[in-house]
N, C-alpha and C positions, 0 to 999 in steps of 0.2 A: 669113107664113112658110109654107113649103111643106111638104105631109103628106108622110111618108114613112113606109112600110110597108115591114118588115123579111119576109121569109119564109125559113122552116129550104130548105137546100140537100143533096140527099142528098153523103154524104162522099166518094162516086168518082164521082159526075154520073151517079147511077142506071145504073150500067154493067149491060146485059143483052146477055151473047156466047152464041153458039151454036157448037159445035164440036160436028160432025159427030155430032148427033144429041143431045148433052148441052148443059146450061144453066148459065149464073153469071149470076144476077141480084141484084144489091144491094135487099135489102128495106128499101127507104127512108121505107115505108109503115108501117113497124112501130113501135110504143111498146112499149118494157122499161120496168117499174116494181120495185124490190126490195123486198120484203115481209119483216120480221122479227119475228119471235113476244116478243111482252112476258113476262115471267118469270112462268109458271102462267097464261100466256093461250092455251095452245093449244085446248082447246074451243073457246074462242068464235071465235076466226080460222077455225077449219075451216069452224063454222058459217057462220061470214061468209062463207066461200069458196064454201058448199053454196048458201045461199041466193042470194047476189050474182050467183055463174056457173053453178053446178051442176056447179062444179070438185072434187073433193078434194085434201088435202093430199099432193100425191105423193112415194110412197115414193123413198129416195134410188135415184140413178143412172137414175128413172122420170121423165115430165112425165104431167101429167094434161091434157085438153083438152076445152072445150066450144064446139065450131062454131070458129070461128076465136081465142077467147083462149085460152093455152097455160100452165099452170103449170108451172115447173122447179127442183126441187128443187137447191138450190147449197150445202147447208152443214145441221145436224139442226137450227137454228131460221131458217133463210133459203128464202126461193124467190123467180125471177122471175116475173111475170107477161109476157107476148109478144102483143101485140094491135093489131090495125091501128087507128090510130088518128092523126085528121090537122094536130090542132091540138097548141099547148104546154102543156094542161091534163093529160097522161095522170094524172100523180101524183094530182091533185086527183080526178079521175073513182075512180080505184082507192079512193082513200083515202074518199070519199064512200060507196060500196059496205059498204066494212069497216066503214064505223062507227065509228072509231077500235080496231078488234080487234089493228090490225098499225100497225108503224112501217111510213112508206114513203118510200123516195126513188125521186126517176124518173133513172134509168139511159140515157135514150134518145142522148143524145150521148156515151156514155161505150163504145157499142158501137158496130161495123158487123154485120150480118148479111147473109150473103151466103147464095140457096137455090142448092145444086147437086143436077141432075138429069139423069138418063138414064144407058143401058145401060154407061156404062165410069168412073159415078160413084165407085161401089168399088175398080174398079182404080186410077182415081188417087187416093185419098184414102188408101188403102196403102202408096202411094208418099212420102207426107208425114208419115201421124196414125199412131202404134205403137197404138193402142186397136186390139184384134180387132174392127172396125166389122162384118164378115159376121156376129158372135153377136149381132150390138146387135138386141135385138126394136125392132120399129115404136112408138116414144115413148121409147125408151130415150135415156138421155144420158151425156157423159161428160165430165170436161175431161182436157185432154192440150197437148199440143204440135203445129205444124204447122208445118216446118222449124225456127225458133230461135224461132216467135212462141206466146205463149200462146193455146189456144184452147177454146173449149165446140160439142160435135157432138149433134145433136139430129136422131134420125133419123124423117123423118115419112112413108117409105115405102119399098119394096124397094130403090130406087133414087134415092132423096130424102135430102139431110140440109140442116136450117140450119146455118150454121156460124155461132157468134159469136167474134170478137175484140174488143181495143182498137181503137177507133178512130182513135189515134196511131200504128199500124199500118196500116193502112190500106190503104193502097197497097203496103204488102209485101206483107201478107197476100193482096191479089187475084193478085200478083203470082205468089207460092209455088202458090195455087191453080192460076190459069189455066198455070204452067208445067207442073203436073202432070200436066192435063188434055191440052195438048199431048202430051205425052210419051206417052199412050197411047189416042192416036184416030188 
């Protein structure tokens, strides 16, 4: 019988456009795991967080981040973690770290994450997300809307935001993006 080896496919075939000086690239590279606090386990998770990544537990509407893993506060006992990562282990990898401090599910097909960048990122993300994105300090986050699709905006520079959605979205959501982006380049 013949081997056959499965491998994960990113959800829009790793789409990476450039318009006129700005970026949409599907971060295909990335592992979401969701972390949830057991009832009077919050010490010990943080510490799992401090020692594991030398993350803290960030405050709402904040991400905390060390070198490339990201934590994102989604709920007052919930956060994602965001980390590149290239096999189907991420949950087990997190959950090994913790210790057992946190419940965890891995998230990673349940999202797309799309990074947009450059000088007219703002203007089109305006055009889409009601979140006042120009007050969002750099690690700020937020969930909102992005034409009719739900979505979470994680700003990681003056000019930089992840954006998460459903991944049953997918292709709308590039879609609502990239028209944006047109619209004002």
């Amino acid at each position: 019988m013949a081997e056959i080896t499965l491998e994960a496919a990113p959800v829009l075939g790793g789409t990476s456009l450039e318009l006129s000086g700005n970026r949409i690239v599907e971060r295909g590279d990335l592992a979401i795991v969701s972390i949830a606090t057991p009832l009077g386990g919050g010490e010990a998770l943080a510490e799992a967080l401090r020692t594991g990544w030398s993350l803290d537990v960030p405050e709402p509407t904040r991400s905390s981040l060390d070198g490339t893993v990201r934590a994102i506060r989604t709920s007052p006992d919930q956060m994602m973690l965001i980390f590149p990562h290239a096999t189907p282990d991420a949950e087990a990898v997190v959950q090994e770290r913790l210790g057992g401090t946190g419940y965890t599910t891995d998230q990673t097909d349940s999202w797309i994450v799309l990074e947009v960048t450059g000088p007219d990122t703002l203007s089109a993300m305006e055009r889409i997300c009601p979140l006042d994105l120009p007050s969002l300090e750099i690690g700020g986050t937020g969930r909102t809307v992005m034409e009719h699709i739900g979505a979470m905006a994680i700003r990681t520079g003056d000019d930089a935001f992840l954006l998460l959605s459903a991944s049953s979205s997918a292709g709308s959501f590039l879609h609502a993006v990239e028209t944006s982006f047109r619209h004002v380049t």
